[in-house]
C-alpha positions in Angstrom: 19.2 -4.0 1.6 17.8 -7.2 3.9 18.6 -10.9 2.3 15.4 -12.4 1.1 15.7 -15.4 3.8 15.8 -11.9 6.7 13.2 -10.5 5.2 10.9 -13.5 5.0 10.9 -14.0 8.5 9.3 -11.2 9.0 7.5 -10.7 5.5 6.0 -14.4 4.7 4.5 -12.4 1.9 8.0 -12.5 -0.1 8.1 -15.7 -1.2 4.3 -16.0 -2.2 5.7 -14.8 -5.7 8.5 -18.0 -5.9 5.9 -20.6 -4.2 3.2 -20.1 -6.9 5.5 -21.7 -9.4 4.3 -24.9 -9.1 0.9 -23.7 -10.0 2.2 -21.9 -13.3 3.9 -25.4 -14.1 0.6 -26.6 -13.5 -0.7 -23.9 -16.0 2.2 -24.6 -18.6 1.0 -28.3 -18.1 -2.7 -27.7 -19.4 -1.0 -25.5 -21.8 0.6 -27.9 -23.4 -2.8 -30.1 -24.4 -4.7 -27.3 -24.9 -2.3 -26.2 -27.7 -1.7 -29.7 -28.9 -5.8 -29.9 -28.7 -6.0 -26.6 -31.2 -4.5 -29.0 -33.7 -8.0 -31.2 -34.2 -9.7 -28.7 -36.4 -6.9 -28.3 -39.2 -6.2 -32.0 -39.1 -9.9 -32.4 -39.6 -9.9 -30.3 -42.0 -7.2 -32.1 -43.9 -8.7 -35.2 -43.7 -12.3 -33.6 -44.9 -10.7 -32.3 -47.8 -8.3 -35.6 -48.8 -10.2 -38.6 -47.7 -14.0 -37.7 -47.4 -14.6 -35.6 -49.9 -12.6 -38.4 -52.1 -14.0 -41.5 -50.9 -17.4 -39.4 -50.1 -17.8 -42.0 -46.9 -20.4 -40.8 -45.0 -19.2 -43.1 -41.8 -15.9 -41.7 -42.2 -17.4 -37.8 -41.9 -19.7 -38.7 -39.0 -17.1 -40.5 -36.7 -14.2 -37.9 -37.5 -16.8 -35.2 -36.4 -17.7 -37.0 -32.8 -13.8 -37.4 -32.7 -13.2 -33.8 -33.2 -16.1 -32.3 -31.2 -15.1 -34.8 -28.0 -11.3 -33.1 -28.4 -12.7 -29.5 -28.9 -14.8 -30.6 -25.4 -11.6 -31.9 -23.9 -10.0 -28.4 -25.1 -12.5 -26.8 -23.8 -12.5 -28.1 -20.1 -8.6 -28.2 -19.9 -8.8 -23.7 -20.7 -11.0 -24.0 -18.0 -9.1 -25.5 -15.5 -5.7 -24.1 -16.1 -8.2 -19.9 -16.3 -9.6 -21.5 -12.9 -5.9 -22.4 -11.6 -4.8 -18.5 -12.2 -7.6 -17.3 -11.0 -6.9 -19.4 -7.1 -3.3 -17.9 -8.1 -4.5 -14.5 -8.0 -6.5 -14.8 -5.0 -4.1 -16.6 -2.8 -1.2 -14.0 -3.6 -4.4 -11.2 -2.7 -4.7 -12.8 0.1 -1.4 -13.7 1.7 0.3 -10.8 0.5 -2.4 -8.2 1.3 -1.7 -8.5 5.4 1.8 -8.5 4.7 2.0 -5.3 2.9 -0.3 -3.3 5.0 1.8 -3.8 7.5 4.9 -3.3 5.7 3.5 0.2 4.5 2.3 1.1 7.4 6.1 0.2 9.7 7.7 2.2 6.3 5.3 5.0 6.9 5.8 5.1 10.7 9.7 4.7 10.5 10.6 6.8 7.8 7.5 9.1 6.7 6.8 8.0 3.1 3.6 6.8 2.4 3.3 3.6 -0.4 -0.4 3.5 0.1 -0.3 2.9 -4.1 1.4 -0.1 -3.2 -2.2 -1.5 -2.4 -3.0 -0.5 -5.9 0.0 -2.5 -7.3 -1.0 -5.4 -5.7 -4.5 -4.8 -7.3 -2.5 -4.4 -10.9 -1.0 -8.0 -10.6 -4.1 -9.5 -9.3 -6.3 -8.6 -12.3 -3.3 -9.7 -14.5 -2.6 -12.6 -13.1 -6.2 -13.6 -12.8 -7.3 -12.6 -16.2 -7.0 -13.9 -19.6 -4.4 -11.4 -20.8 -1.8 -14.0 -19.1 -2.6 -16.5 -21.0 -1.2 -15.4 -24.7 2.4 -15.8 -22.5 1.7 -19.6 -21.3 0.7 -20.3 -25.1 3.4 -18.3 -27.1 6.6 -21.1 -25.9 4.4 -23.6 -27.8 4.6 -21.7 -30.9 7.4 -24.0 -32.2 4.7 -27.3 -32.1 2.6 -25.6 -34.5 6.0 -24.3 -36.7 7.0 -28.4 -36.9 3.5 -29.2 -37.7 3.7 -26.7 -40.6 7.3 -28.0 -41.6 6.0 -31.3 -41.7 3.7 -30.8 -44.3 6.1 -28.8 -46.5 9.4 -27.4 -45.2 9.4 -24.5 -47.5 5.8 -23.1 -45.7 7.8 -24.1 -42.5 10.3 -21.6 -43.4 7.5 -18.9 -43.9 5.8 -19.8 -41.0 9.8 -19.2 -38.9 10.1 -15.7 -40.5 6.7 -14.9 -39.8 7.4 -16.2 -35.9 10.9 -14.1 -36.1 9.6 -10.8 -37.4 7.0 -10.8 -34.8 9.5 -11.5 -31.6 11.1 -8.4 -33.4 8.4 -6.2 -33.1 8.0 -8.0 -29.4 11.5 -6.7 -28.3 11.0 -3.3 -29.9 7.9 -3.2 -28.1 9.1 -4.3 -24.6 12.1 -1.1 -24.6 9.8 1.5 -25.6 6.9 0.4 -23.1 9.2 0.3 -20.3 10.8 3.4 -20.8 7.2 4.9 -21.0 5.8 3.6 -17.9 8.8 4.9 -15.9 7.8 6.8 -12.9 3.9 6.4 -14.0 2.8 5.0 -11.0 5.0 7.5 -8.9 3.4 10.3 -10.6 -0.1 8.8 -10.3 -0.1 8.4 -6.5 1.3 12.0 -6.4 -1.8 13.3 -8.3 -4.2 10.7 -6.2 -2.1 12.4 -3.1 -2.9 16.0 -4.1 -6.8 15.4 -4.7 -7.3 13.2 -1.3 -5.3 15.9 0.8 -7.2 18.7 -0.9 -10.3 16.7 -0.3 -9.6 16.4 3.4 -8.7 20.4 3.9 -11.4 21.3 1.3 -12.3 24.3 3.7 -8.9 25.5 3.9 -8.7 24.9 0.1 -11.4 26.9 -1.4 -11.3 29.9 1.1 -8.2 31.0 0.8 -7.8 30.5 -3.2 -5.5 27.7 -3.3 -7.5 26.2 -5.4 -6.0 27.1 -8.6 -2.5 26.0 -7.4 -4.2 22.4 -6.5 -5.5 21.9 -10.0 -2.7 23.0 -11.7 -0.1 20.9 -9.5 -2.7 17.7 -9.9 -2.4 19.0 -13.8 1.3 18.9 -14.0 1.6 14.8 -12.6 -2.0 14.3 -14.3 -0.4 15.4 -17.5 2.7 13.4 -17.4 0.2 10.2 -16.8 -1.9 11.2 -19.8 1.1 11.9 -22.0 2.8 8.7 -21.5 -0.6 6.8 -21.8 -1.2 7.8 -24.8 2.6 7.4 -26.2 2.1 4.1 -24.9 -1.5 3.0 -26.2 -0.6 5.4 -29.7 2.8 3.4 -30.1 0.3 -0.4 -29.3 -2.1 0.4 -31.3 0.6 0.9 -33.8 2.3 -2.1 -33.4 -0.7 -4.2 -33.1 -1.8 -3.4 -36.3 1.2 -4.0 -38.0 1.6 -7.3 -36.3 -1.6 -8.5 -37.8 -0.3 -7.5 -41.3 2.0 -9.9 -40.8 0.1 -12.4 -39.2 -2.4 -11.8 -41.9 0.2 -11.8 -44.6 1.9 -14.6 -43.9 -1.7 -16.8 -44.1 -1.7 -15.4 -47.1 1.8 -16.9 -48.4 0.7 -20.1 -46.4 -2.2 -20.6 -49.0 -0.4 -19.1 -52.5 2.8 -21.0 -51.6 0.8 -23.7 -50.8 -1.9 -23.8 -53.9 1.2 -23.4 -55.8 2.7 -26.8 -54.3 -0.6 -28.3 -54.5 -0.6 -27.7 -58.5 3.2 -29.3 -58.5 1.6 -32.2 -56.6 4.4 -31.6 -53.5 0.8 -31.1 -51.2 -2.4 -31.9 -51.0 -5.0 -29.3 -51.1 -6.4 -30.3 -47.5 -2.5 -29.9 -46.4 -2.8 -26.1 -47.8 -5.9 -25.6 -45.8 -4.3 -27.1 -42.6 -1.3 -25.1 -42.7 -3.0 -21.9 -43.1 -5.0 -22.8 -40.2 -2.3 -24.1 -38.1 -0.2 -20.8 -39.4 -2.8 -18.9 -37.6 -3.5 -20.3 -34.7 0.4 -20.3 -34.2 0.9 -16.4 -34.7 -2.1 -15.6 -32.5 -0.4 -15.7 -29.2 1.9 -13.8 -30.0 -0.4 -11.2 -31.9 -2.2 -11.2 -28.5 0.9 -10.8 -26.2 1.7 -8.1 -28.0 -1.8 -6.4 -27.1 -1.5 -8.0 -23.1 2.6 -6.7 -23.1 1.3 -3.3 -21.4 -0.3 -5.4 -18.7 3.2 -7.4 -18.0 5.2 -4.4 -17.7 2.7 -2.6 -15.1 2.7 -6.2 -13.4 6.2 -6.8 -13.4 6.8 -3.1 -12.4 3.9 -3.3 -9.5 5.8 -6.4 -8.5 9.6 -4.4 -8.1 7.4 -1.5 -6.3 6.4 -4.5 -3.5 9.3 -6.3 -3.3 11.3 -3.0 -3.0 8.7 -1.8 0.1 9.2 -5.3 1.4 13.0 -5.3 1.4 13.3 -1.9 2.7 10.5 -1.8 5.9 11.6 -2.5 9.5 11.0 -5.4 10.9 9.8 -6.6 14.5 11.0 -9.4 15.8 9.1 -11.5 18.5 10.0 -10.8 22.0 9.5 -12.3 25.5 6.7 -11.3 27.4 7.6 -9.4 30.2 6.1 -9.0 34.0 3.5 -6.6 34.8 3.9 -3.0 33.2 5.0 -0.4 35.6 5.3 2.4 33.1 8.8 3.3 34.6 10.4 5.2 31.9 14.4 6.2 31.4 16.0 8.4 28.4 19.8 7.5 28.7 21.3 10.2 26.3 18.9 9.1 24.0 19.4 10.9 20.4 17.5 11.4 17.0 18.9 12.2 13.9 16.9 12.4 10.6 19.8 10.9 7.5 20.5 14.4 5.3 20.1 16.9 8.1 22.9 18.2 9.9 21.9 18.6 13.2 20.0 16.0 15.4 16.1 16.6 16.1 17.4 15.4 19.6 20.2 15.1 21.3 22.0 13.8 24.7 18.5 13.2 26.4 19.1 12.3 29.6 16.1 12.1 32.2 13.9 9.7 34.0 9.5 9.8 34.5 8.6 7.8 38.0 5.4 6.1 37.6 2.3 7.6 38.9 3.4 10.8 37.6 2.7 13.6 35.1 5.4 15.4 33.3 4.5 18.5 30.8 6.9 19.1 27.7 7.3 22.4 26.8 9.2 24.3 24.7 9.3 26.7 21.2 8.0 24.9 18.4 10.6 22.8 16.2 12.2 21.9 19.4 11.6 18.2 18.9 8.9 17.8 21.1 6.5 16.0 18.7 9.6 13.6 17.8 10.5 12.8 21.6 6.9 11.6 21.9 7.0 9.5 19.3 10.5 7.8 21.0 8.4 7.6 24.0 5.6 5.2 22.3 8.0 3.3 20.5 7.3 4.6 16.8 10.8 5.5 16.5 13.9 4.2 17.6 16.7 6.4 18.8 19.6 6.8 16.4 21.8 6.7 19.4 21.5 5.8 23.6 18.1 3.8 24.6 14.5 4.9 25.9 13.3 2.0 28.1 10.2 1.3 30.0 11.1 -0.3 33.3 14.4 -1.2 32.2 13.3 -2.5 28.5 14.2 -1.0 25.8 11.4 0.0 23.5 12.3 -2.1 20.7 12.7 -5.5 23.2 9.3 -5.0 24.5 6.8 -7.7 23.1 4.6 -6.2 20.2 1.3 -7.4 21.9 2.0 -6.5 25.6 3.7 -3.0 24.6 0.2 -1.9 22.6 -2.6 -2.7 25.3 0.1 -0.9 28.1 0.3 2.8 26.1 -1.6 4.9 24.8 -0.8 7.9 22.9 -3.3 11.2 20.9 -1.2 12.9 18.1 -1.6 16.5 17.1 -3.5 15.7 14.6 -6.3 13.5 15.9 -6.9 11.1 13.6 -10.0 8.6 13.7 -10.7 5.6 11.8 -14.0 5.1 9.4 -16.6 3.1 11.9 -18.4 3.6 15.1 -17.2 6.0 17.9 -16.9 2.6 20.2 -15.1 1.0 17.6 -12.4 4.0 17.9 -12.1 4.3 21.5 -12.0 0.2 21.3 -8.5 0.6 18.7 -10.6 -1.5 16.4 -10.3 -4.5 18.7 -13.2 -6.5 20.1 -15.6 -4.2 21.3 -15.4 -4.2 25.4 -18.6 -2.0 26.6 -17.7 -1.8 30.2 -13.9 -0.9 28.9 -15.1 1.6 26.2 -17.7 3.2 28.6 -15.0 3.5 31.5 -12.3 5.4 29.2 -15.4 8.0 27.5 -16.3 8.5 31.6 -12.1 8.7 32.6 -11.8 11.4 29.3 -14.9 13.3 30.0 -16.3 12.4 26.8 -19.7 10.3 28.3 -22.4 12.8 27.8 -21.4 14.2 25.1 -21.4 11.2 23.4 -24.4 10.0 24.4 -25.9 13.3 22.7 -24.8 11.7 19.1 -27.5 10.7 16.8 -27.0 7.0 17.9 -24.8 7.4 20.8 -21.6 5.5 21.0 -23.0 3.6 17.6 -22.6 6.9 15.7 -20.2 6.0 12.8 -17.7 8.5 12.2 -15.0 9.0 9.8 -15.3 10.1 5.8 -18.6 8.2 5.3 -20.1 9.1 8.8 -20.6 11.9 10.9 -18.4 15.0 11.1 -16.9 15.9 14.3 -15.5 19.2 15.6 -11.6 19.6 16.4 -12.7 19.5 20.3 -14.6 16.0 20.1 -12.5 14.3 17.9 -9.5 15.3 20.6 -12.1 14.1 23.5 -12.5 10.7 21.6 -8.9 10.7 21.0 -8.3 10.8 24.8 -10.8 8.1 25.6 -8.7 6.1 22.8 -6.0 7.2 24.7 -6.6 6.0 28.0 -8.8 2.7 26.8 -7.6 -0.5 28.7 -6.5 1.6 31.6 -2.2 1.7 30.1 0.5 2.4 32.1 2.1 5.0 29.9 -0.5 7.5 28.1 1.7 9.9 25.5 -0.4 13.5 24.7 1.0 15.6 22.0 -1.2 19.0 22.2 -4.4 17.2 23.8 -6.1 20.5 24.8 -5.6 22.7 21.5 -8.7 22.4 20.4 -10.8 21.7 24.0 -13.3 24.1 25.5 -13.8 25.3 29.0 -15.9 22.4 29.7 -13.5 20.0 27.6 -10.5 21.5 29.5 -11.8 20.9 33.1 -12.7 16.8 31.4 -9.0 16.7 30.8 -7.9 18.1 34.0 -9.7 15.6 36.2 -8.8 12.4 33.3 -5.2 13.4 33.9 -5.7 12.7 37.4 -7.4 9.8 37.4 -4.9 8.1 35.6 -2.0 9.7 38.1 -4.3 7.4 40.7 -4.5 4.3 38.9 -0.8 4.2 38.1 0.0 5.6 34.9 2.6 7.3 34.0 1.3 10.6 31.9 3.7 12.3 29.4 2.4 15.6 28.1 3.2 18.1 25.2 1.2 21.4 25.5 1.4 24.9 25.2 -1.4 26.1 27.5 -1.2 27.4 30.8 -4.1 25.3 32.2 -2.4 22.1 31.1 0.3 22.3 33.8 -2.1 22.2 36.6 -1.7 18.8 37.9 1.8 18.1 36.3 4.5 16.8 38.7 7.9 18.0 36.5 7.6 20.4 33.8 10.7 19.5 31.3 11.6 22.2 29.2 13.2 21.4 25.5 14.7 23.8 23.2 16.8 23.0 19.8 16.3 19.3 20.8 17.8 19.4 24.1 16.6 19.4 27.9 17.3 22.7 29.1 15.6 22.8 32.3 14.2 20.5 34.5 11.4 21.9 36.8 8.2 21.6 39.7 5.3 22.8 38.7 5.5 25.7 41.1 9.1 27.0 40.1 8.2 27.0 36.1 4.9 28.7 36.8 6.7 31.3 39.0 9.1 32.0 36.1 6.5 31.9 33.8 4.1 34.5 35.5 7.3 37.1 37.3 8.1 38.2 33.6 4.1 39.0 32.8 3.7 40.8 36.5 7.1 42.6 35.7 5.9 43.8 32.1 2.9 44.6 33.8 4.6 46.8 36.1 6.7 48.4 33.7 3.6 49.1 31.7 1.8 50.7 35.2 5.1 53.1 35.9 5.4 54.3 32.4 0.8 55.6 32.7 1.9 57.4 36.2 4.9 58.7 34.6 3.0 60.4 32.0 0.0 61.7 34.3 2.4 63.3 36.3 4.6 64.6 33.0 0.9 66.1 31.9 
């Protein structure tokens, strides 16, 4: 694991949690008077009960009252200020962190394949904790001893009372804390995996519901949905318990305040406005703790949230900064370039050795499994080799500037995936919205007209909350994504799979426009018709280069087998006519 100082280089986000502490002293600080405030009303009540009810001043009642009412004021505005102060806490961790972790989530997800999208989640958890008022029982409960020597000094022995009471109830604290821990173990893990289940079900409802895998869905969302709901309700059955045992004793031990102190009263140790005062103070000092008990589920699934990020934090790659370099060629070079995944035993690739001119288009083909899918992802920089270097005009992928590298490739996955928003906003990446740019790359991917024939044209919003697109235009806009910006390398994984006739002919001529303005094109297909204007077709099987060919000598070898099966096929009819 990274050192903190490492990380926060990288992850400013880290130490958002250790800067904040000078705004929980801050909160301790108001804490302080606010408690010490809470000690007006019994003290009034004292003095009510010894002096004016004696001495029946009614000068004496009225400025004691304005006295008290200005402190409860004061009270007042100080529990607003230090509820404001979390609140600014709250939002400035939401805010500084939230950029931060995205970003961490998504490198973790690129690099290694597990998603932490609950991580978002987590951050939401502390947020509305920190933020809301079930914090606040913890910033009051360390001046629980204040109100124990304000008890003690008006009789040790209901000091004594007032300790055990204070004891018993850190007790029950303890007992508390090990059982809710061991309860929420795993609960978030299991939550995102039932979360997980419904949204990819959701996404391939289709698929789903027409070949009955329906059942399995809601029994496997069951099984983790279960687990959640058990150890909910352990947890909430076992606080509920507790709570209401803590208020027996919180409730009992107001009650020994007032017979123990009655019976002093009678022996003349007290006076009977000092009973009344300590069985108020008694109570105001167990209630933080009473309500700590009831906020101590919140803590753990804050503290817990917190691990979660710190962990994703601590464990995502990091890019560093790097020099700009000169103009983008697109020049790339594999020099035995490898791939191996930790726990497998044999690389996904291996001893890649091989070099793409620029102004070129290479085809890589091969069975499936053969690492084809991971070798484009090498190519775009998503991952890093485990061994030799891919560079692009003699830079490694790694070294190239983060900025520079993203506007000079583009790359369309197997799976096409496109972003919630308008179809310019996709082709644009999400950046400022070009026109002349995002009308170019539709027009270079063939995708124009038939955008145009959207309900509202290159304004359409797609995505969950827009309008559904086939398999065929979400691969056209994919291209036009692709090839936005005019980069110098454009990666395809499958971009035909899904393409018609019409699409296919689009992609034939995009692939050679962008041969003519410089690019260096890198595809992965299976078809035929892709291969047309390829330069090298590089064959890969069990994550090696195996053959290295023009486009005329692998189509040769691809169609002499067909003609010679075809053959075969013609001899054996002509055999049998003549047999007959």
């Amino acid at each position: 694991m990274k050192p903190i100082s490492y990380v926060e280089k990288f992850y400013p986000a880290v130490s958002v949690y250790r800067h904040s502490w000078s705004g929980f002293f801050a909160v301790g600080f108001f804490s302080f008077f606010v408690n010490l405030g809470t000690l007006a009303s019994p003290i009034y009540m004292q003095q009510i009960f010894d002096r004016v009810m004696q001495s029946r001043h009614l000068e004496t009642l009225i400025y004691m009252t304005a006295v008290v009412i200005f402190f409860l004021a004061v009270i007042g505005v100080l529990d607003a200020v230090r509820g404001t102060i979390l609140a600014k806490i709250a939002r400035w961790w939401d805010q500084s962190v939230h950029s931060d972790l995205l970003v961490a989530i998504i490198q973790t997800s690129r690099s290694k394949g597990t998603s932490h999208a609950h991580a978002i989640n987590d951050l939401v958890t502390i947020r509305q904790f920190v933020g809301g008022p079930g914090v606040l029982p913890f910033f009051d409960g360390p001046w629980m001893p204040l109100f124990m020597l304000a008890i003690a000094m008006i009789h040790p022995w209901l000091g004594i009372v007032a300790v055990v009471a204070a004891i018993l109830l850190f007790i029950i604290a303890g007992i508390n804390d090990r059982i809710t821990r061991k309860k929420l173990e795993g609960l978030a893990q299991r939550q995102a995996s039932a979360q997980s289940t419904i949204d990819v079900a959701t996404r391939h409802a289709d698929s789903v519901f027409s070949m009955g895998m329906l059942p399995g869905v809601i029994s496997r969302f069951n099984d983790d949905n279960e687990f959640v709901a058990d150890a909910m309700y352990t947890v909430g059955s076992f606080s509920a318990k507790v709570g209401a045992f803590s208020k027996f004793i919180r409730f009992s031990a107001q009650i020994s305040i007032l017979g123990l102190g009655a019976f002093l009263a009678t022996e003349g140790e007290i006076t009977s406005g000092g009973m009344i005062a300590a069985s108020i103070i008694m109570g105001r000092a167990l209630a933080p703790a009473e309500q700590a008990l009831g906020a101590w589920r919140g803590l753990i699934g804050a503290l817990q949230a917190h691990r979660r990020i710190k962990e994703i934090f601590m464990t995502a790659p990091t890019d560093e900064q790097h020099t700009t370099q000169p103009d983008v060629k697109g020049e790339i070079q594999l020099r035995n370039a490898s791939f191996v995944i930790p726990g497998l035993e044999r690389p996904l690739l291996r001893g890649l050795n091989i070099a793409f001119p620029t102004e070129s288009a290479i085809a890589i083909v091969g069975p499936s499994g053969s690492g084809k899918s991971t070798l484009c992802k090498l190519l775009i920089g998503s991952l890093e080799p485990s061994a030799g270097s891919i560079r692009m005009d003699g830079v490694a992928m790694k070294n190239w500037n983060k900025n520079q590298f993203g506007v000079n490739v583009g790359y369309l996955a197997q799976t096409v995936q496109l972003l919630d928003g308008t179809v310019k906003e996709n082709i644009a990446r999400l950046h400022e919205v070009d026109d002349n740019s995002v009308v170019e790359a539709a027009q270079l991917a063939g995708c124009h007209e038939m955008i145009n024939n959207f309900p509202q044209g290159y304004e359409t919003v797609i995505g969950s909350h827009g309008m559904n697109l086939s398999g065929g235009q979400a691969q056209r806009i994919g291209f036009a994504r692709a090839v936005y910006g005019n980069p110098k390398l454009v990666v395809l994984d499958e971009p035909n799979s899904n393409l018609d006739a019409d699409g296919d002919i689009a992609f034939q001529n995009g692939v050679t426009k962008l041969k003519k303005t410089g690019s260096t094109v890198i595809i992965v297909s299976h078809k035929p018709s892709a291969l047309v204007n390829m330069d090298l077709i590089v064959t890969v099987e069990d994550g090696a280069i195996v053959k290295t060919q023009t486009r005329e000598e692998y189509l040769k070898g691809a169609i002499k087998p067909v003609s010679d099966a075809i053959n075969k096929i013609r001899l054996e009819k002509l055999q049998k006519v003549k047999s007959g």
